[in-house]
C-alpha positions in Angstrom: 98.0 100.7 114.0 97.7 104.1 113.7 97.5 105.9 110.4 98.9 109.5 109.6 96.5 111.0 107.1 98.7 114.1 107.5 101.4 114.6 104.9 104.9 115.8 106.9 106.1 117.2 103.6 103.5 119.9 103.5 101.1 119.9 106.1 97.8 118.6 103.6 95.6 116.1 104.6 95.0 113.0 102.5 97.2 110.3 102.1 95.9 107.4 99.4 98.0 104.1 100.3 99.2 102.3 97.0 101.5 99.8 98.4 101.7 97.4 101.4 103.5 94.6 102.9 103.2 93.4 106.2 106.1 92.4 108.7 109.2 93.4 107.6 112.6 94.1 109.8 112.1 97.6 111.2 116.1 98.1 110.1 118.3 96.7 107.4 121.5 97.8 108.0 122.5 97.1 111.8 124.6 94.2 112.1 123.5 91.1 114.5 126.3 89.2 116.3 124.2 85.9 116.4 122.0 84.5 114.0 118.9 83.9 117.0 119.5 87.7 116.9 118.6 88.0 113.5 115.8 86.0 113.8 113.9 87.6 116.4 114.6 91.2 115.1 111.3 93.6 115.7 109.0 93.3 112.4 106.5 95.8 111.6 104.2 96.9 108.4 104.6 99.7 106.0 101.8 101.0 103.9 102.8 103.8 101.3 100.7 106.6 100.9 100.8 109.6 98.1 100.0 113.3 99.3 97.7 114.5 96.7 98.5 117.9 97.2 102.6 117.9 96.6 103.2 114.3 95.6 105.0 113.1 98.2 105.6 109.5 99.5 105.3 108.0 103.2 105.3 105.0 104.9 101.4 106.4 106.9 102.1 104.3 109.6 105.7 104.6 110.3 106.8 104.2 114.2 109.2 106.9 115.1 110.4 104.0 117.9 112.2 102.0 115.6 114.8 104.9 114.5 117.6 103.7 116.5 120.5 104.3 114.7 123.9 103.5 116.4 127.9 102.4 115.3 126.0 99.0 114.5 124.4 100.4 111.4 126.7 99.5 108.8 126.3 101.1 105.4 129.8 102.2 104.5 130.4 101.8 100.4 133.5 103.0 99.8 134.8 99.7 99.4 133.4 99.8 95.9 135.4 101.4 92.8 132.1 102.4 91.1 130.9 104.2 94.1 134.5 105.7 95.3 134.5 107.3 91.4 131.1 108.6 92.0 132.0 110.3 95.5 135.1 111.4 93.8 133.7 112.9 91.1 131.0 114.6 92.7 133.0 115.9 95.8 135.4 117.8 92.8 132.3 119.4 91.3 130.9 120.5 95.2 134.2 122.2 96.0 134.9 124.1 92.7 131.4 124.9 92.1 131.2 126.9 95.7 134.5 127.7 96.2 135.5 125.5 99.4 139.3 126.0 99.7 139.9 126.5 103.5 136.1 126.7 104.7 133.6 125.3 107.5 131.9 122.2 106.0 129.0 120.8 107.8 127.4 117.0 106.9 123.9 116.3 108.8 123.9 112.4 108.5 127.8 111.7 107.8 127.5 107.9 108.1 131.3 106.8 108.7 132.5 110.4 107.5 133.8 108.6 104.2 132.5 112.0 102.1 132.7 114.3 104.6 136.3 113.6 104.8 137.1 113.9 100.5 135.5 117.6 100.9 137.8 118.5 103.8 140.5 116.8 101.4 139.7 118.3 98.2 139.9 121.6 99.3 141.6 121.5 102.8 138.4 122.1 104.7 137.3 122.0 108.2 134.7 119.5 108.8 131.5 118.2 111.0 129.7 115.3 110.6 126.7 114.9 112.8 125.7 111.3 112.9 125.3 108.7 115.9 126.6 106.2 113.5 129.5 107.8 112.8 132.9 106.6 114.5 135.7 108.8 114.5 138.2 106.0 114.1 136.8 105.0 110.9 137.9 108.0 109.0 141.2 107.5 107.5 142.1 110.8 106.2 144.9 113.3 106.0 142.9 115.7 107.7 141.0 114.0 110.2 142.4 116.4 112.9 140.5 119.1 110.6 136.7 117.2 110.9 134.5 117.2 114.4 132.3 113.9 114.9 129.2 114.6 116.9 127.3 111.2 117.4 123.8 112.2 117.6 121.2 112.8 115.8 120.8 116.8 114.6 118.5 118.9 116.1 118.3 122.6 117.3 121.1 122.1 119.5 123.3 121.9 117.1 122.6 125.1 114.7 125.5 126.5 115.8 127.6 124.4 113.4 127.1 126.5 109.9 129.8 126.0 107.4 129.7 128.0 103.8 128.3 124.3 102.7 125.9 122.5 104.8 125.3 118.8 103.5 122.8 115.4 103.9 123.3 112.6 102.3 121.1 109.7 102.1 119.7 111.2 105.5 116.4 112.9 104.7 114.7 109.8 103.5 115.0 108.2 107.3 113.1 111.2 108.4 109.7 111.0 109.0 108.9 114.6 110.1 110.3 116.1 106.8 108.9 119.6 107.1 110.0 119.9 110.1 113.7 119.1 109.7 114.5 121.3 106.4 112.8 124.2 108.7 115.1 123.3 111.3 118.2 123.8 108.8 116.9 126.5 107.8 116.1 128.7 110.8 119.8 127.6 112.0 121.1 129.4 109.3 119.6 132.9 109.7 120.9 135.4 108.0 123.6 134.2 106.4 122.1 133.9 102.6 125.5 132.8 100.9 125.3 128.9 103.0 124.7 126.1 100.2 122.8 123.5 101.4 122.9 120.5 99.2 120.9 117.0 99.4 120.9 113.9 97.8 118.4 111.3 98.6 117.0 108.3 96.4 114.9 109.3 93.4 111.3 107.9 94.8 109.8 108.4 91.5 112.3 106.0 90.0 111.2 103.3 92.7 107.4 104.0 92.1 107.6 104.6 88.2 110.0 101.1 87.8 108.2 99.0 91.0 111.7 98.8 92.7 110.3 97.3 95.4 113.9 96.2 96.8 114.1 100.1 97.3 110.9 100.0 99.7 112.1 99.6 103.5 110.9 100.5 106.9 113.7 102.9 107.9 113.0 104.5 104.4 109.9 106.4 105.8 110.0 109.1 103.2 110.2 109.2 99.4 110.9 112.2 97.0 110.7 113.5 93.4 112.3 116.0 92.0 109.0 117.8 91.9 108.1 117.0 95.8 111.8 117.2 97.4 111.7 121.0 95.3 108.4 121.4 96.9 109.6 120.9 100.2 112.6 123.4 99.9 110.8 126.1 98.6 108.2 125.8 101.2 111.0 125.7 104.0 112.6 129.2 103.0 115.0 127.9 100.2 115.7 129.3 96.7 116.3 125.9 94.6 119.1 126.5 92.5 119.7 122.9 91.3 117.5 119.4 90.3 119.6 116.8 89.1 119.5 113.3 88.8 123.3 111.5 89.2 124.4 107.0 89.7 122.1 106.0 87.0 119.2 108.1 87.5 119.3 106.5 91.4 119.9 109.1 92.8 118.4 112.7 93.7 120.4 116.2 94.0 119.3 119.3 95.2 121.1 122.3 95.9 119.4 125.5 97.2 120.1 128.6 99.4 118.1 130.1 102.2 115.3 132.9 100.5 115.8 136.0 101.3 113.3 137.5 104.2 110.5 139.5 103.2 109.6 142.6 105.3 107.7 140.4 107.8 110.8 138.8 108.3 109.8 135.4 107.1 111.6 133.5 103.9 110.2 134.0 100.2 111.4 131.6 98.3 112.0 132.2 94.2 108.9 130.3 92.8 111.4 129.2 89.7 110.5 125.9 88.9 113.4 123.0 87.3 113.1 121.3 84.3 112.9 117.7 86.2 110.2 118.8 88.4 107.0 116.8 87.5 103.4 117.6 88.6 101.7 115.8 91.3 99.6 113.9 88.7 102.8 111.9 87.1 103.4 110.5 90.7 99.4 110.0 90.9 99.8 108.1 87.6 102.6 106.0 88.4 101.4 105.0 91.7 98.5 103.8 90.4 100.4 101.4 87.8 102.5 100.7 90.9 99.5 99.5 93.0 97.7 97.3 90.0 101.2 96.0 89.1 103.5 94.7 91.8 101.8 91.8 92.5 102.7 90.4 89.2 106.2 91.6 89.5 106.7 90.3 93.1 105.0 86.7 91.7 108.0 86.7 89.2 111.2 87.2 91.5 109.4 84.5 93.5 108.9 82.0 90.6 112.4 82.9 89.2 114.4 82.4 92.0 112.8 79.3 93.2 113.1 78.0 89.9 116.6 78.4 90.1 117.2 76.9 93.1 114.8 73.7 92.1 117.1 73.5 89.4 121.1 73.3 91.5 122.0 76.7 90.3 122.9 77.2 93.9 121.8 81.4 93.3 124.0 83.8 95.5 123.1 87.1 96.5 125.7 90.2 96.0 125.2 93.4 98.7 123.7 92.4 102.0 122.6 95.9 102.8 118.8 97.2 102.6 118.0 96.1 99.1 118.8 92.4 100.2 116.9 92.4 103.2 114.2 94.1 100.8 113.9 91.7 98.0 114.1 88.6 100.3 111.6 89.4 102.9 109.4 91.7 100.9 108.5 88.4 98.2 109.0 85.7 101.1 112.6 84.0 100.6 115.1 82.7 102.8 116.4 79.1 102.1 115.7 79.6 98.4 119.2 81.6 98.7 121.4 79.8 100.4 124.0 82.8 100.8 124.8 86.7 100.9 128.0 88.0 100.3 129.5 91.6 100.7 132.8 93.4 99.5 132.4 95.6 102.8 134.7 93.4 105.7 132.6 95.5 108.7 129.7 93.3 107.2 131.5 89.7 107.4 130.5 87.7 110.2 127.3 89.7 111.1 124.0 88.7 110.4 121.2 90.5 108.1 118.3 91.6 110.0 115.2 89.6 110.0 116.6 86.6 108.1 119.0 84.6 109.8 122.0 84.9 107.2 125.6 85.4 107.5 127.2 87.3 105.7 129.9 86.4 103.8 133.1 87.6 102.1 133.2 87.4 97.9 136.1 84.8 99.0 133.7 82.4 100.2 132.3 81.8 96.5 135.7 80.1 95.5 134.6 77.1 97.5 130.7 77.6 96.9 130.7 77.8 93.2 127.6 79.2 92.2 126.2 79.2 88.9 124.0 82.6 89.9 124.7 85.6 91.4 121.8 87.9 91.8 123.1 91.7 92.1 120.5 93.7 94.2 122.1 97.0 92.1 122.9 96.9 88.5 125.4 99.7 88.6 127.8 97.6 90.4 127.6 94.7 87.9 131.1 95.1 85.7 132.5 95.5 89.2 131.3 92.3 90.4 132.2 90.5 87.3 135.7 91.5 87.6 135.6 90.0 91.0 134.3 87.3 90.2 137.1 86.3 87.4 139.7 87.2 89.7 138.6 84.6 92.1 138.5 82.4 88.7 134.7 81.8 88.9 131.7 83.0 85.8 128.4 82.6 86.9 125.5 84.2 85.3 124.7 87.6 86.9 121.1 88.4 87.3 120.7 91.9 88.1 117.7 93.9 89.8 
């Protein structure tokens, strides 16, 4: 196992590890036809380390050969009302803010296209999505015709595609090479100063400052604060013109435009820093809590949910995505919960990584009758409650 003391966020050396676990599925989110498949997906072990010099998080000995992302990776959520409202709401402030009636929209990691799509909507837009999970069949819009799918991962071959907005969404934390990437972006735009680019990642400060260890996955290789992702914009050639923190604090937002070239022709990026952008020593501070910490907070989940299945509660999980496989095989349970279920029906059927389990429909529980349901994200719990009357069942939720 080799370890990169090297940090891909800004090029220092010295990485201090703070968290490890040991053989965990190298992906979450592809679905497995059989459940032998699931059992003999590859493992491999992820140790975090914090760059003292701009606070930034990696997994030091992430293999780049495990980053094999096809249509098998399943992590569409527009089948939730919470998160469709969210996307909604957010796509309406994206296109009035910049202006984008009738414009060239580009999304680097589109997933199925779902947002991608409500942009070229919003403000009749034409659209690429540049993602080799993405399948053009999947987007069910009124201006499909309008939106290009390019199934592949980006790189410089693609600079050509430059819209007035450039996007990435839940895409720069699967990058290991992060520097590297946002220069890429960037020196595909050139001149043209008036592109927004806009990113919105996981708030790795909230997983390291609350131990959210069911947001600590292999194909998450990289994990940003305010304070680092800002540090890694400005350091690329971008002005930051926006920090923000949107879906209960989970998530991160940063605008920014390319810096203006200097007479050497190189970017100089405005040194204006945000009011959410912390110092490396918070993220210093809260990693070591983090590291003294989440044994005690691992021991717990273990204890509780054993406990509840010792007892007949029957415990269910709700959302068979990343955080599931993350909780379960991160504190060592599998028969402890007897079922996952999912609202998303490209999930039903398939089998979560590493663990052997079906997934099921929310349909499913009519028969099962569990008296806990363990939510692996709080924000969806009113959601799931509803659900769960509808189908005339009232369990206690337990949410993460």
């Amino acid at each position: 196992m080799t370890m990169n003391d090297t940090c891909p966020s800004c090029s220092s050396k010295g990485m201090s590890v703070f968290y490890e676990v040991d053989g965990i599925p190298v992906h979450s989110c592809l679905m497995l036809k059989t459940r032998e498949d699931s059992l003999e997906f590859p493992r491999d072990n992820l140790k975090l380390g914090l760059c003292e010099n701009c606070g930034f998080v990696s997994n030091v000995v992430f293999n780049p050969k495990y980053s094999a992302y096809s249509a098998a990776y399943e992590d569409q959520q527009s089948f939730s009302p919470t998160f469709n409202k969210f996307a909604q709401q957010l796509a309406e402030r994206i296109v009035n803010k910049h202006g984008l009636w009738g414009k060239r929209v580009v999304e680097i990691g589109c997933g199925k296209g779902d947002f991608l799509a409500l942009v070229c909507e919003l403000g009749d837009n034409y659209g690429v999505g540049i993602d080799p999970t993405c399948v053009k069949e999947r987007i069910k819009s009124s201006v499909a015709d309008k939106i290009t799918v390019i199934p592949d991962y980006y790189s410089e071959k693609y600079s050509e595609h430059v819209g007035e907005l450039i996007m990435c969404r839940h895409t720069l934390e699967h990058i290991y090479e992060t520097k590297a990437f946002t220069t890429t972006i960037r020196r595909s735009i050139g001149d043209r100063l008036e592109t927004v680019v806009f990113f919105e990642i996981p708030d790795g400060m909230r997983v390291v400052k609350d131990m959210a260890f069911e947001d600590i996955y292999y194909e998450h290789c990289s994990y940003f604060s305010p304070g680092s992702a800002a540090r890694l914009f400005r350091g690329t050639g971008y002005d930051v013109t926006e920090v923000a923190l949107e879906y209960d604090d989970q998530y991160l937002l940063i605008e920014a435009k390319p810096a203006k070239p200097t007479q050497n022709g190189k970017p100089s990026s405005v040194e204006t820093e945000h009011p959410l952008e912390e110092g490396v020593a918070v993220m210093t501070g809260y990693a070591n809590d983090f590291s003294k910490q989440i044994g005690a907070t691992l021991d717990g989940w273990r204890e509780n949910v054993t406990r509840m299945r010792d007892e007949g509660r029957r415990p269910v999980i709700w959302g068979s995505g990343s955080k599931c496989v993350a909780f379960l095989t991160t504190i060592g349970l599998n028969e402890e919960v007897a079922h996952v279920v999912d609202i998303n029906p490209h999930r039903h059927g398939k089998f979560i990584p590493g663990l052997g389990k079906e997934i099921k429909s929310p349909e499913f529980l009519k028969s099962y009758d569990p008296e806990v349901v363990i939510v692996m994200n709080r924000i969806y719990t009113d959601e799931i409650r509803d659900l769960l009357a509808k189908i005339g069942l009232s369990p206690e939720i337990v949410a993460l």
